[in-house]
DOKOL-610329 format. One record per residue (C-alpha): residue number from 1; residue in three letters; y, x, z. Coordinates in nm, 4 decimals. Last residue first. Example, Ala and Ser with C-alpha at 12.3 -4.5 7.8 and 13.67 -1.06 7.14 Angstrom:
% residues 2
+-----+------+----------+----------+----------+
! seq ! type !        y !        x !        z !
+-----+------+----------+----------+----------+
!   2 !  ser !  -0.1060 !   1.3670 !   0.7140 !
!   1 !  ala !  -0.4500 !   1.2300 !   0.7800 !
+-----+------+----------+----------+----------+
END
This chain:
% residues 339
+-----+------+----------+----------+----------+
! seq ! type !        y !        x !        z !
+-----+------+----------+----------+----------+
! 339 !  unk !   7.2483 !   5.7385 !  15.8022 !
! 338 !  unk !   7.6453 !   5.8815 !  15.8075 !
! 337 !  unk !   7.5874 !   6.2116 !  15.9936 !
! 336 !  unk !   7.7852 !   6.3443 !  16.3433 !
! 335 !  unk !   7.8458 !   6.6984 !  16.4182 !
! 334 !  unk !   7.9491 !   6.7922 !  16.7619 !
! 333 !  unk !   8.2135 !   7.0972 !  16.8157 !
! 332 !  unk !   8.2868 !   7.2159 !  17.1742 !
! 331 !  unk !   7.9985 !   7.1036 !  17.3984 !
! 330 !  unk !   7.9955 !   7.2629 !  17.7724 !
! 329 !  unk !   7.9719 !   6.9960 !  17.9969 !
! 328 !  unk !   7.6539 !   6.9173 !  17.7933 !
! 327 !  unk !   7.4470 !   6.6125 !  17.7610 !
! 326 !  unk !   7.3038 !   6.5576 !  17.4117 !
! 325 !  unk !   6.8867 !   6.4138 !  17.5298 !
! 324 !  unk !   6.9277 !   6.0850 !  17.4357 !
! 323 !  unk !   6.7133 !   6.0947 !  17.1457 !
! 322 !  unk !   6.4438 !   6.2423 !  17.3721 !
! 321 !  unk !   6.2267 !   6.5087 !  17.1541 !
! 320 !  unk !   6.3709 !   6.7956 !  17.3424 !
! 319 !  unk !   6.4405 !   7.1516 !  17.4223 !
! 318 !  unk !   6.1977 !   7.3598 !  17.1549 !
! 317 !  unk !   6.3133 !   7.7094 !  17.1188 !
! 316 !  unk !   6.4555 !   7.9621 !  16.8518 !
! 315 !  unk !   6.5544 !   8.2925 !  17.0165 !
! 314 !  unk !   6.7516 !   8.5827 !  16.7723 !
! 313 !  unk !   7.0665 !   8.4108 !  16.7984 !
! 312 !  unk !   7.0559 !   8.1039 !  17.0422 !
! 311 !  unk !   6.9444 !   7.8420 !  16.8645 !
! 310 !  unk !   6.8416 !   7.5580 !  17.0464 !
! 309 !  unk !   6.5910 !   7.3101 !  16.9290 !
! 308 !  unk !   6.6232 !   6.9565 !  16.8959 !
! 307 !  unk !   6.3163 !   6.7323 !  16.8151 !
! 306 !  unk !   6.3056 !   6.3843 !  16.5907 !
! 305 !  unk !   5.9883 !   6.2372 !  16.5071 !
! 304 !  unk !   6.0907 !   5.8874 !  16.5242 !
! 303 !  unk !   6.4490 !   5.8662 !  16.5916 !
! 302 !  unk !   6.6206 !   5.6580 !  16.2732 !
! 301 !  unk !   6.8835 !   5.4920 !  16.3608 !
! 300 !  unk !   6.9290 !   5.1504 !  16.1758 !
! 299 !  unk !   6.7402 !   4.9557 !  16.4742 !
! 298 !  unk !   7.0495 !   5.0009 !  16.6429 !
! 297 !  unk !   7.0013 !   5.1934 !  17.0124 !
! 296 !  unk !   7.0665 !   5.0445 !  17.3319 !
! 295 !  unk !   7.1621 !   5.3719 !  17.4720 !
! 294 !  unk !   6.9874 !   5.3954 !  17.7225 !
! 293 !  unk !   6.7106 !   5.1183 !  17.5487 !
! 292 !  unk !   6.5527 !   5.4026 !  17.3553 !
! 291 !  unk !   6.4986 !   5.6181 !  17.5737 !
! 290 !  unk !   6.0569 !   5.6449 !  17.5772 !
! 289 !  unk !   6.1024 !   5.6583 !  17.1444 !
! 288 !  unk !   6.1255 !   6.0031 !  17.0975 !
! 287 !  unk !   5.8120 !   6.0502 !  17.2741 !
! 286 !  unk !   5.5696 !   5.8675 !  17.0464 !
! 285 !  unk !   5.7267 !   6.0043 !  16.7384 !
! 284 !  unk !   5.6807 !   6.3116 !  16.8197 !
! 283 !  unk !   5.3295 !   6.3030 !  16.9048 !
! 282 !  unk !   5.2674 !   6.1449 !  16.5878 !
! 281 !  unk !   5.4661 !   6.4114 !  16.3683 !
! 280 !  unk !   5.7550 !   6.3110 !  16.1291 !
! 279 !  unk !   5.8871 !   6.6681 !  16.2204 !
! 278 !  unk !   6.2689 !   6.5572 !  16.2101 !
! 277 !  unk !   6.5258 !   6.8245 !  16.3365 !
! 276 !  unk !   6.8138 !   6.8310 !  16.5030 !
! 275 !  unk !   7.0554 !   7.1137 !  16.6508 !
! 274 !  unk !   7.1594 !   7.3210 !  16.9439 !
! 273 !  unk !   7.3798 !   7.6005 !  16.8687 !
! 272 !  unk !   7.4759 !   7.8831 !  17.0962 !
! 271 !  unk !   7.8505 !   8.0340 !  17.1503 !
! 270 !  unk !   7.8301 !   8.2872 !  17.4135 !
! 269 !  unk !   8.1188 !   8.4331 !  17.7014 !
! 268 !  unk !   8.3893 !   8.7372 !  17.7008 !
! 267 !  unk !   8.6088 !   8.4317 !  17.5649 !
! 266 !  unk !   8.8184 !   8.2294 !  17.3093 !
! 265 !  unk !   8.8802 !   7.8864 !  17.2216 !
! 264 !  unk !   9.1539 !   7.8303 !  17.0227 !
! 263 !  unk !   9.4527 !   7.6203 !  17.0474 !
! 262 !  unk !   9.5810 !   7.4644 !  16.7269 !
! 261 !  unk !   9.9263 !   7.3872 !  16.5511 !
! 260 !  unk !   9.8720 !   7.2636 !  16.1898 !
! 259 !  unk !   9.7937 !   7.3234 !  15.8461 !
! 258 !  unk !   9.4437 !   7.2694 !  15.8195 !
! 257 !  unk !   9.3762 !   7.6289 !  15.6003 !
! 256 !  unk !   9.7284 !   7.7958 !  15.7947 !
! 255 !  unk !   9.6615 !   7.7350 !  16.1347 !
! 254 !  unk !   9.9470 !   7.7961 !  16.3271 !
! 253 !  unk !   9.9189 !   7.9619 !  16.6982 !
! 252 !  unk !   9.7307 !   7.8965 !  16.9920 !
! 251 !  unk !   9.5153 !   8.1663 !  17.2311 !
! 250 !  unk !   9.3252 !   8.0265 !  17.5168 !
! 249 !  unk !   9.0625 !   8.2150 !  17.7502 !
! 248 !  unk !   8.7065 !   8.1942 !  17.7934 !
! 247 !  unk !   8.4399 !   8.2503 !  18.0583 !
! 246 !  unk !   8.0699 !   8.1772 !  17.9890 !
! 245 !  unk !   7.8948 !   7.9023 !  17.7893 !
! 244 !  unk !   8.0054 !   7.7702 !  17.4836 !
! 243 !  unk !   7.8142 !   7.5352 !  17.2784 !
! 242 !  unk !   7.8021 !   7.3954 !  16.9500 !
! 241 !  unk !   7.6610 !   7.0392 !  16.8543 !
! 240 !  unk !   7.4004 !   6.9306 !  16.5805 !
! 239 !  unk !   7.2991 !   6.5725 !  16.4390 !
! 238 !  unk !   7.4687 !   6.3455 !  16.6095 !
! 237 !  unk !   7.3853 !   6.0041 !  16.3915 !
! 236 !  unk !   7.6548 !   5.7914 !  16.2478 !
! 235 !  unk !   7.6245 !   5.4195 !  16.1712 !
! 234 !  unk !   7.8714 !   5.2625 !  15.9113 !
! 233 !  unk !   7.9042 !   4.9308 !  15.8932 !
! 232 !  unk !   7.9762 !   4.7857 !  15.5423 !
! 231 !  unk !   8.2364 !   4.6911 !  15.2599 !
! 230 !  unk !   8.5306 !   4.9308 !  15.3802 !
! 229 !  unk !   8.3512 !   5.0618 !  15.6264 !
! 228 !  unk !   8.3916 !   5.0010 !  16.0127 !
! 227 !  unk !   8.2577 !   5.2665 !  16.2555 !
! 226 !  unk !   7.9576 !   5.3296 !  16.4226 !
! 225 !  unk !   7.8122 !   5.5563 !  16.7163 !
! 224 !  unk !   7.4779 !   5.7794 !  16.7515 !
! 223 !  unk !   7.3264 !   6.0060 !  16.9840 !
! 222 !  unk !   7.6415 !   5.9219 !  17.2463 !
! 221 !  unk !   7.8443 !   6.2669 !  17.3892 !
! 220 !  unk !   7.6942 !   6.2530 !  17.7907 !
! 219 !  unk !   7.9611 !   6.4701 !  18.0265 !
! 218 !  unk !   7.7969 !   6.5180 !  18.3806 !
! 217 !  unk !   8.1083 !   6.7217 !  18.5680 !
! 216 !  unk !   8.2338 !   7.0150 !  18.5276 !
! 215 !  unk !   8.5791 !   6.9848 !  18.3234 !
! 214 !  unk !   8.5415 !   6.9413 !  17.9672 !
! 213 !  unk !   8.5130 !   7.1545 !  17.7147 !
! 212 !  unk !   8.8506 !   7.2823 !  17.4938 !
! 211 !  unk !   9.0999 !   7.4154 !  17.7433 !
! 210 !  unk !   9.4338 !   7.2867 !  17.5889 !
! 209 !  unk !   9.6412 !   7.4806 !  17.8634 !
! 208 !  unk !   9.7043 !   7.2252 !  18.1200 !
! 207 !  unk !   9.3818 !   7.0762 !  18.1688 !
! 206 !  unk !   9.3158 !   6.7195 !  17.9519 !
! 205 !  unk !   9.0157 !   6.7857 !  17.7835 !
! 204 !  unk !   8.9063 !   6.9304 !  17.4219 !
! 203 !  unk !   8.5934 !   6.8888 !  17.2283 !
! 202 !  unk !   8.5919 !   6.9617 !  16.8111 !
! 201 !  unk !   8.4451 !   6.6465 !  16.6689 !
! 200 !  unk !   8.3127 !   6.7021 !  16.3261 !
! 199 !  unk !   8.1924 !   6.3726 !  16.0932 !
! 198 !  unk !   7.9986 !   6.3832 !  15.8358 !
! 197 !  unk !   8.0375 !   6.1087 !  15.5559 !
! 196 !  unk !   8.3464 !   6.0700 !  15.5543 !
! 195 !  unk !   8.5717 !   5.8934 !  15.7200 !
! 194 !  unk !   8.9256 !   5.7078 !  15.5971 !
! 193 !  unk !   9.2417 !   5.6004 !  15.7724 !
! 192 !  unk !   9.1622 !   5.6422 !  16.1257 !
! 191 !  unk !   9.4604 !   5.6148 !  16.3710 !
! 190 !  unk !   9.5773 !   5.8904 !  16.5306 !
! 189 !  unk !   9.8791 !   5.8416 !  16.8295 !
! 188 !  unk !  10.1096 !   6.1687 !  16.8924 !
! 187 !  unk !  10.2064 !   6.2649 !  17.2584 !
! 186 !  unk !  10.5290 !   6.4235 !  17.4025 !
! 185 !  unk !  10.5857 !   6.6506 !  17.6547 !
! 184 !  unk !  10.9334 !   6.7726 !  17.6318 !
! 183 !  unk !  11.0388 !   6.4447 !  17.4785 !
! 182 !  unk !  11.3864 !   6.4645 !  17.3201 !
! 181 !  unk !  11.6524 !   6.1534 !  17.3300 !
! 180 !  unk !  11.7349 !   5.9828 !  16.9583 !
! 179 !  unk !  11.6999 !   5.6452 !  17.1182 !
! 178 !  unk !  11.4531 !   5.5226 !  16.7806 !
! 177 !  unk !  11.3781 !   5.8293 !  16.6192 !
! 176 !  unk !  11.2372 !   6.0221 !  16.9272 !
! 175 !  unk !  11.3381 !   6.3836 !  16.9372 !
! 174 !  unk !  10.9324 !   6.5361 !  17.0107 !
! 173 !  unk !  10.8518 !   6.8345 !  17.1349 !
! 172 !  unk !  10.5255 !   6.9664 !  17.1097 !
! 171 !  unk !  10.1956 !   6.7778 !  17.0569 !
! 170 !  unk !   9.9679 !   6.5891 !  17.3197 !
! 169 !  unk !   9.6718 !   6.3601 !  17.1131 !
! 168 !  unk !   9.6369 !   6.0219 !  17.1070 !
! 167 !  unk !   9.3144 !   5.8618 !  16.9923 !
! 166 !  unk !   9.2394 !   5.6106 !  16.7433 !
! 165 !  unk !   8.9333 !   5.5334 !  16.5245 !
! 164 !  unk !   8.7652 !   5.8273 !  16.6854 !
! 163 !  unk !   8.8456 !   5.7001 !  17.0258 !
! 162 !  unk !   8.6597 !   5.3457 !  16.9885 !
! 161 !  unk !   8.3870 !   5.5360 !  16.8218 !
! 160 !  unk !   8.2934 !   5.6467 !  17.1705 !
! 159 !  unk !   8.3887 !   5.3767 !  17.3535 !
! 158 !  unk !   8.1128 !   5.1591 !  17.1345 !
! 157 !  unk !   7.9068 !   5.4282 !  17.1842 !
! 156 !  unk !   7.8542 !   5.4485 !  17.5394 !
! 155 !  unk !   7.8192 !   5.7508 !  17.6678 !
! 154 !  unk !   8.2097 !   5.8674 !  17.7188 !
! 153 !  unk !   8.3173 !   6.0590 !  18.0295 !
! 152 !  unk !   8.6702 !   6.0405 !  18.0759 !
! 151 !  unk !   8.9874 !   6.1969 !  18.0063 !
! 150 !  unk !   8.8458 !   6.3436 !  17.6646 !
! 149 !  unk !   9.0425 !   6.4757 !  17.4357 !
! 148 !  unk !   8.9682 !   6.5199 !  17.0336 !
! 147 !  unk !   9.0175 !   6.6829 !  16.7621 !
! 146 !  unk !   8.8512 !   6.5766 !  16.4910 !
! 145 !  unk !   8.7645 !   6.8124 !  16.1991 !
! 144 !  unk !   8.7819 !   6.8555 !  15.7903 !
! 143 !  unk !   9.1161 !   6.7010 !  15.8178 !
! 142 !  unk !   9.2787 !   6.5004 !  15.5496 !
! 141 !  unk !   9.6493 !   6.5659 !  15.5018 !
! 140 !  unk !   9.8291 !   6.3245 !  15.7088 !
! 139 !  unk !   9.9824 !   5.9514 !  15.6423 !
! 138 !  unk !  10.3192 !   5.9414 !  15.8618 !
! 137 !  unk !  10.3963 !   5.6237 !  16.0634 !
! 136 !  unk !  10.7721 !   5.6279 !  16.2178 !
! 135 !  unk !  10.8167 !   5.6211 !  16.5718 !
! 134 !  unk !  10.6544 !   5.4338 !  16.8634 !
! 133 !  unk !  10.8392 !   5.3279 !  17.1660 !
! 132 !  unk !  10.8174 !   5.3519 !  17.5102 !
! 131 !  unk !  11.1900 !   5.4444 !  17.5435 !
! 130 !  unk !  11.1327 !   5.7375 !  17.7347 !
! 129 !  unk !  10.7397 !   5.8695 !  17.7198 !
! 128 !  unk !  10.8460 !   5.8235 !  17.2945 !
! 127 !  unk !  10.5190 !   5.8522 !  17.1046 !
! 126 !  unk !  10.4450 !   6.0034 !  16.7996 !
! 125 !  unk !  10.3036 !   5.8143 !  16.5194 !
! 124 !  unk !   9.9600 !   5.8813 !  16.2967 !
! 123 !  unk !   9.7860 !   5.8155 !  15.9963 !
! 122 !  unk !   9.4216 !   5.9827 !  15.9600 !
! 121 !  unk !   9.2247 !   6.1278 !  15.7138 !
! 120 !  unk !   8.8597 !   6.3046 !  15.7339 !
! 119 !  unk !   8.7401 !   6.5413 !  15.4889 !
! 118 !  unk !   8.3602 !   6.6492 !  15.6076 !
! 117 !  unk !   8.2028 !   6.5091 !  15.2619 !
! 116 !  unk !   8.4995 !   6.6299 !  15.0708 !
! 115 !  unk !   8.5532 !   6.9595 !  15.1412 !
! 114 !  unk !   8.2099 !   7.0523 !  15.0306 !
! 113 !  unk !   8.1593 !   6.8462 !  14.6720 !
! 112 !  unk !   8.5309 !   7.0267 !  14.6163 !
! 111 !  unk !   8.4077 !   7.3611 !  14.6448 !
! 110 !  unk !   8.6582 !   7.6985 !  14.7079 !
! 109 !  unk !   8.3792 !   7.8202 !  14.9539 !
! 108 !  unk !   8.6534 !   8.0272 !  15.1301 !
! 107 !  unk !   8.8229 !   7.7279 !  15.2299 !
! 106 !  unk !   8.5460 !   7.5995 !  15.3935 !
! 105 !  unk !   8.4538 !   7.9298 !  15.5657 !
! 104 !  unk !   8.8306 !   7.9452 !  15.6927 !
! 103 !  unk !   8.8035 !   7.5864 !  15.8274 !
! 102 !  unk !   8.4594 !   7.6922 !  16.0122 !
! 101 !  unk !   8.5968 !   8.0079 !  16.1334 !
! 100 !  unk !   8.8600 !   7.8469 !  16.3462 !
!  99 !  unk !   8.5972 !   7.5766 !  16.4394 !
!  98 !  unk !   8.3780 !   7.8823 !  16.5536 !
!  97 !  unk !   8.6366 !   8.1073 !  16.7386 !
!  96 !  unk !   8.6044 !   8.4300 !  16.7781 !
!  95 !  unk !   8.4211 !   8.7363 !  16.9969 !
!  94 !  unk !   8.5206 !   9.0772 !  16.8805 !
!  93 !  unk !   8.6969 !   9.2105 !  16.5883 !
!  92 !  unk !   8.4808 !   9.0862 !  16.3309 !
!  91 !  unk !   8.6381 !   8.7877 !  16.2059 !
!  90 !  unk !   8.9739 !   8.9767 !  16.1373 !
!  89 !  unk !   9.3080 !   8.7696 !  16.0416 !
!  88 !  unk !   9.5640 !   8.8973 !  15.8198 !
!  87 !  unk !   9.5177 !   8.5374 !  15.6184 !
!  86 !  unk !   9.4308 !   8.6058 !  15.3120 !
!  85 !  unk !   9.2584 !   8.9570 !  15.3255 !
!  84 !  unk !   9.1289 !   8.9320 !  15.6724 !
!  83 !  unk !   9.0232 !   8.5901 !  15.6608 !
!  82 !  unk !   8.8576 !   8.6271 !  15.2837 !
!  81 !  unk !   8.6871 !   8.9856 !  15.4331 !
!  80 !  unk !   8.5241 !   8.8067 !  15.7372 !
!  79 !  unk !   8.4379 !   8.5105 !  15.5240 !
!  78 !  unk !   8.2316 !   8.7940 !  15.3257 !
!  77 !  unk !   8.1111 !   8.9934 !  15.6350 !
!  76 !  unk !   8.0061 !   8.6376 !  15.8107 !
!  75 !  unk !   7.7892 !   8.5432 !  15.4869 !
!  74 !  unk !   7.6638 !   8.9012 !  15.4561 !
!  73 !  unk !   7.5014 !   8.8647 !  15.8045 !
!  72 !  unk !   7.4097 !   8.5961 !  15.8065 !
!  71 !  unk !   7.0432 !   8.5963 !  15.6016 !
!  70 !  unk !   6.9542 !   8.9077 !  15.8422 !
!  69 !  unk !   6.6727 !   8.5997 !  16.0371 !
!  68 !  unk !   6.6031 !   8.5420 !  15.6719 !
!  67 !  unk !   6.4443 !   8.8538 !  15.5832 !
!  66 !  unk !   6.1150 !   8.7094 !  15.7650 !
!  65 !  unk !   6.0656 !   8.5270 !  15.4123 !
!  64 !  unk !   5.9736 !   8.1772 !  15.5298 !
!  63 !  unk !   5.9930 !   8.0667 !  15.1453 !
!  62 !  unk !   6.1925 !   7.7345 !  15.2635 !
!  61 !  unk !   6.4187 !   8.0267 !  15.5132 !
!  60 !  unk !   6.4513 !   8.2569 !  15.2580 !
!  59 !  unk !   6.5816 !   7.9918 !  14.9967 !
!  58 !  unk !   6.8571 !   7.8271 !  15.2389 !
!  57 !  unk !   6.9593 !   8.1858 !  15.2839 !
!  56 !  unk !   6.9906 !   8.2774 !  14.9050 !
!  55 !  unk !   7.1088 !   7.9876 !  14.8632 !
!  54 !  unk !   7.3450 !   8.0161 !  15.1283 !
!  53 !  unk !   7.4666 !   8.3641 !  15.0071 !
!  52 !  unk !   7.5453 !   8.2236 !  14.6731 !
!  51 !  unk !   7.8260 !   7.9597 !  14.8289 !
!  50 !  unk !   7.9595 !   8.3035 !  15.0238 !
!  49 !  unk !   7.9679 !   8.4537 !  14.6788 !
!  48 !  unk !   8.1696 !   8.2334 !  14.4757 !
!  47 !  unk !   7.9462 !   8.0057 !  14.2389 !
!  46 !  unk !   7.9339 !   7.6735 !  14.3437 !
!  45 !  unk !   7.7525 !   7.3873 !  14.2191 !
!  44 !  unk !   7.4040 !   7.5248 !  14.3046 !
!  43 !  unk !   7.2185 !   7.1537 !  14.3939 !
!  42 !  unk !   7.0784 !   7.3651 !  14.7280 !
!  41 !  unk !   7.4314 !   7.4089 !  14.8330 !
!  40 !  unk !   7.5502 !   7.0461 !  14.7927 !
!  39 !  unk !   7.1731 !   6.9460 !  14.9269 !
!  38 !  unk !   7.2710 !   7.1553 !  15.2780 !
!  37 !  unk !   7.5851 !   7.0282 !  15.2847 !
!  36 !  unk !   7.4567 !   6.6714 !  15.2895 !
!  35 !  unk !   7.1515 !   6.7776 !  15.5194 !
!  34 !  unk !   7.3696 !   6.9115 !  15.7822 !
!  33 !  unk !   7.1690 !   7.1202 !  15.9911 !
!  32 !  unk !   7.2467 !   7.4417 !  15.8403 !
!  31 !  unk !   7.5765 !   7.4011 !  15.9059 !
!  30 !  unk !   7.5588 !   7.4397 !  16.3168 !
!  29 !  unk !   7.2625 !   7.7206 !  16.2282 !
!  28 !  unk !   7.5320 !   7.8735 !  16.0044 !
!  27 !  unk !   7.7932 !   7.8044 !  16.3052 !
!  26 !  unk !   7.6192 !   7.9360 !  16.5554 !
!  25 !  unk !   7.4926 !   8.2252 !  16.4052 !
!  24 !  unk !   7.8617 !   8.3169 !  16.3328 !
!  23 !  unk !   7.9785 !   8.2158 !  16.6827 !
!  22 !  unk !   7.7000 !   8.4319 !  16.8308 !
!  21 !  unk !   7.8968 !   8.7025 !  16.6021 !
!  20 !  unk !   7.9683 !   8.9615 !  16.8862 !
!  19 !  unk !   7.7506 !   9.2844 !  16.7887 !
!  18 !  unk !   7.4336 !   9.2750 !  16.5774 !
!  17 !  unk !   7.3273 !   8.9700 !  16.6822 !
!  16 !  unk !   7.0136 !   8.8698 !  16.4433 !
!  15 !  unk !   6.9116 !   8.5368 !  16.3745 !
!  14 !  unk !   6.6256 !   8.3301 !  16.4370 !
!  13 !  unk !   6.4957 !   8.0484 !  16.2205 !
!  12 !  unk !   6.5873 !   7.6505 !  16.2277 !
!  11 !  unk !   6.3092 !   7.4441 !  16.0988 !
!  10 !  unk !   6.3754 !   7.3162 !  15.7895 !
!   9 !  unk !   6.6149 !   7.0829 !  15.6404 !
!   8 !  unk !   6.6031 !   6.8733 !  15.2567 !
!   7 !  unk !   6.3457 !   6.6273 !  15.4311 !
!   6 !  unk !   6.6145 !   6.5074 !  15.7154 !
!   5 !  unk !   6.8473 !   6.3197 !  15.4468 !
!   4 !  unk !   7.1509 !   6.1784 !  15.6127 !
!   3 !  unk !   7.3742 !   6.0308 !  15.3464 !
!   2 !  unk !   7.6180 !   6.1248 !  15.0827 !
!   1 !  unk !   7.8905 !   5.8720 !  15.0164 !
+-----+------+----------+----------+----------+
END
């Protein structure tokens, strides 16, 4: 599997807003970050023309051609006219939903190398309330995200990775195949199968409604968890996360790219990225290291020299070279590298 490779990214550069795609420039500046879909992109095995748009992106912003901050643009117009044309649905019609847009932009890429280093796959089992009992095992479609609810702040990375290897999830009704009786709230159990080599969370809580984000209080997402391989350990590194600040409001429907129910995030509010970068630089490295013991980090994680910035359209700025620095109430898709 591909693995985290800090030297293929640059700095992040500002992008232009002109007119309700923050969750656009999030999301490039969310991918952008993502060294194994950055060297997919930069290796030119696609040909369609949002995969040609990122070159020519990816190549503005190594040449530091000021043009780059318009780079978007014709990405989000092209997804924009796939969505509309395929799926009725139109990108540019106010504010929308970044993991929404995500699945449609990977679909509209039409490139295995792609889908596969962010395809998860789970099994799962619904779960009778009534007679306590699990039903049948069914082994889903891969996934190119992880949905996820938290009931309870999670910092600690063993309970962290505890929850992507199984979680339970609420689903509609459910007719139990063991007493036959219906559930009108009924829950489905997800058990990891297989992970890639990035890993996206998409943040949800327990409110009635599906609000994605979690309720106000002091929510810390780890720097880093790992999960069992098949013939090793494998240790993920966060790596970008997107935000949403402001009011929102819940729509749900049928995905058709993942094929299945969802609840989207939606709102008069801002989606901002903050992401992670490696600068290699003394200073850097000297602060990135004054956390360490937090989170009682592996010696496998890399840290020295790393600094996020967050992008919030056309402003680029410096937040932190702490390692443990992640803590938002307001994160609503994290991106995790294999290292």
């Amino acid at each position: 599997m591909r693995r985290y490779n800090p030297t293929v990214l640059h700095k992040p550069v500002p992008f232009m807003n002109n007119g309700a795609v923050c969750w656009g420039n999030s999301l490039i500046q969310f991918l952008l970050s993502c060294p194994q879909f950055v060297e997919i992109i930069n290796e030119g095995t696609g040909r369609n023309d949002i995969f040609i748009e990122f070159e020519k992106l990816i190549k503005k912003i190594r040449t530091g051609n000021p043009d780059s901050q318009y780079g978007p643009i014709a990405i989000i117009s092209l997804l924009n006219n796939f969505s509309t044309r395929h799926f009725n649905i139109n990108l540019q019609n106010g504010q929308q939903c970044p993991d929404e847009a995500f699945h449609f932009l990977i679909d509209a890429m039409k490139n295995d190398n792609i889908e596969y280093i962010f395809k998860t796959r789970y099994d799962s089992a619904p779960f009778c309330n009534l007679c306590k009992k699990f039903g049948d095992i069914n082994r889903n479609e891969p996934n190119i995200t992880i949905d996820l609810e938290f009931h309870k702040k999670l910092n600690n990375p063993v309970e962290f990775s505890e929850n992507i290897k199984k979680h339970m999830l609420r689903s509609e009704k459910y007719v139990c195949d063991k007493c036959k009786q219906t559930n009108t709230i009924s829950v489905i159990q997800y058990s990891l199968r297989m992970a890639q080599s990035v890993i996206i969370v998409r943040v949800k809580n327990n409110n009635v409604g599906g609000n994605f984000g979690l309720s106000k209080e002091n929510v810390a997402y780890p720097p880093h968890f790992s999960l069992e391989g098949k013939d090793e350990i494998l240790n993920y590194k966060l790596v970008a996360q997107i935000i949403h600040s402001g009011s929102q409001y819940i729509t749900s429907g049928y995905n058709p790219v993942s094929q299945k129910p969802y609840f989207s995030a939606h709102s008069g509010g801002h989606y901002y990225a903050e992401v992670l970068r490696n600068d290699h630089s003394p200073s850097a490295q000297s602060q990135s290291n004054s956390h360490l013991n937090k989170y009682d980090i592996p010696s496998v994680v890399p840290t020295h020299g790393d600094i996020w910035y967050r992008c919030n359209d056309f402003s680029i700025t410096q937040i932190s070279s702490d390692i443990s620095y992640p803590m938002n109430n307001s994160s609503y898709l994290l991106m995790y590298c294999l290292i």
